[in-house]
N, C-alpha and C positions, 0 to 999 in steps of 0.2 A: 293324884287325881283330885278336880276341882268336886263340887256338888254331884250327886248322882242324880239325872233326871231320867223319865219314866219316857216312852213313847209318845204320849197324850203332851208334854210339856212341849219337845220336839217340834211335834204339828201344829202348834201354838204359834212360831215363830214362824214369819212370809219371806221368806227370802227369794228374791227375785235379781235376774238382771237387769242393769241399765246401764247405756251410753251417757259416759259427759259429755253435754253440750255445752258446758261453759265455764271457767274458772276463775274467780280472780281472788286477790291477796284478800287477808279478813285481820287487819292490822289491831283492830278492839279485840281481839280474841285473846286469852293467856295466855296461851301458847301457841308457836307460829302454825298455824293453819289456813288453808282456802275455804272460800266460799263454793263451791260446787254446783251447777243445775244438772241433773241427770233426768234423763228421759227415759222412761220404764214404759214405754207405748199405750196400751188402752189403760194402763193405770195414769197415765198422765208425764206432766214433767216434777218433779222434786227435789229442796233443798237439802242441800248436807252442808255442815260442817269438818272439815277434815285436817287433824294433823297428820300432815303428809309429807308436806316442805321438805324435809331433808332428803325425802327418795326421788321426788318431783316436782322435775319442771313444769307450769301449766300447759306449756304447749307440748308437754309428751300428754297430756291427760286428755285431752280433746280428742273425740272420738274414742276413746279410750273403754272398751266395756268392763262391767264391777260388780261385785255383788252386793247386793246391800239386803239390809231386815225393812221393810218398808211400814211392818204395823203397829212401831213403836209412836207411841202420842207425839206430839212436835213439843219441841225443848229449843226454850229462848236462850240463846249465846251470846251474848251484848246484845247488838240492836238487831239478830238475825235471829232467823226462826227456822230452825233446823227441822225434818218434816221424815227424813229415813236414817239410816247409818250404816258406813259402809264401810264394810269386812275385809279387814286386813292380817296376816301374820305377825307376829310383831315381834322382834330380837332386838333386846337391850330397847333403845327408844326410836328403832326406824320399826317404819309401818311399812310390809309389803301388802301392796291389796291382790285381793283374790278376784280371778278372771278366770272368763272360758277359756278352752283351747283355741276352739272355733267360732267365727262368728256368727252367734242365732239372735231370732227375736227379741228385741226388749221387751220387758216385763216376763219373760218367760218363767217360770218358778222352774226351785233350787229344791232339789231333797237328796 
């Protein structure tokens, strides 16, 4: 087991849903990754960074709902300005990203 955190660290972290509305290749990146725009509803729309390339195609991500931590400071990637990060499993170096069942609200929070 990694780090043991408290309850209080837990509530710290905003995890929310949002829809990708848009993906395209992030070729400056070090490692192969998309550029992402996700829409998290009254929260707005927000940039990701994601290595993801190996498990998907962008047009299976479109529409696609994800979860992401939205209250992390934005983190410059080359020339891109990543703004949330989105929550995947990850085995060996593929990323599965974590989804609803069903489809609800963006932005909705995640506990």
């Amino acid at each position: 087991m990694e780090k043991i955190i408290t309850y209080e660290d837990f509530t710290k972290v905003d995890l929310r849903i949002g829809t990708i509305i848009e993906v395209t290749d992030f070729p400056e990146a070090r490692q192969p990754a998309y550029q992402l725009k996700i829409d998290f509803g009254d929260l707005g729309i927000k940039k990701s960074s994601a290595q993801i390339t190996t498990m998907y195609r962008p047009k299976d991500l479109i529409n696609r709902q994800i979860v992401a931590v939205v209250n992390f400071p934005k983190k410059q990637i080359a020339k891109f300005m990543s703004e949330c990060l989105v929550v995947g499993a990850v085995k060996e170096k593929d990323v599965y990203l974590l989804h609803p069942e069903s489809k609800v609200k963006n932005g909705i929070g995640v506990s």
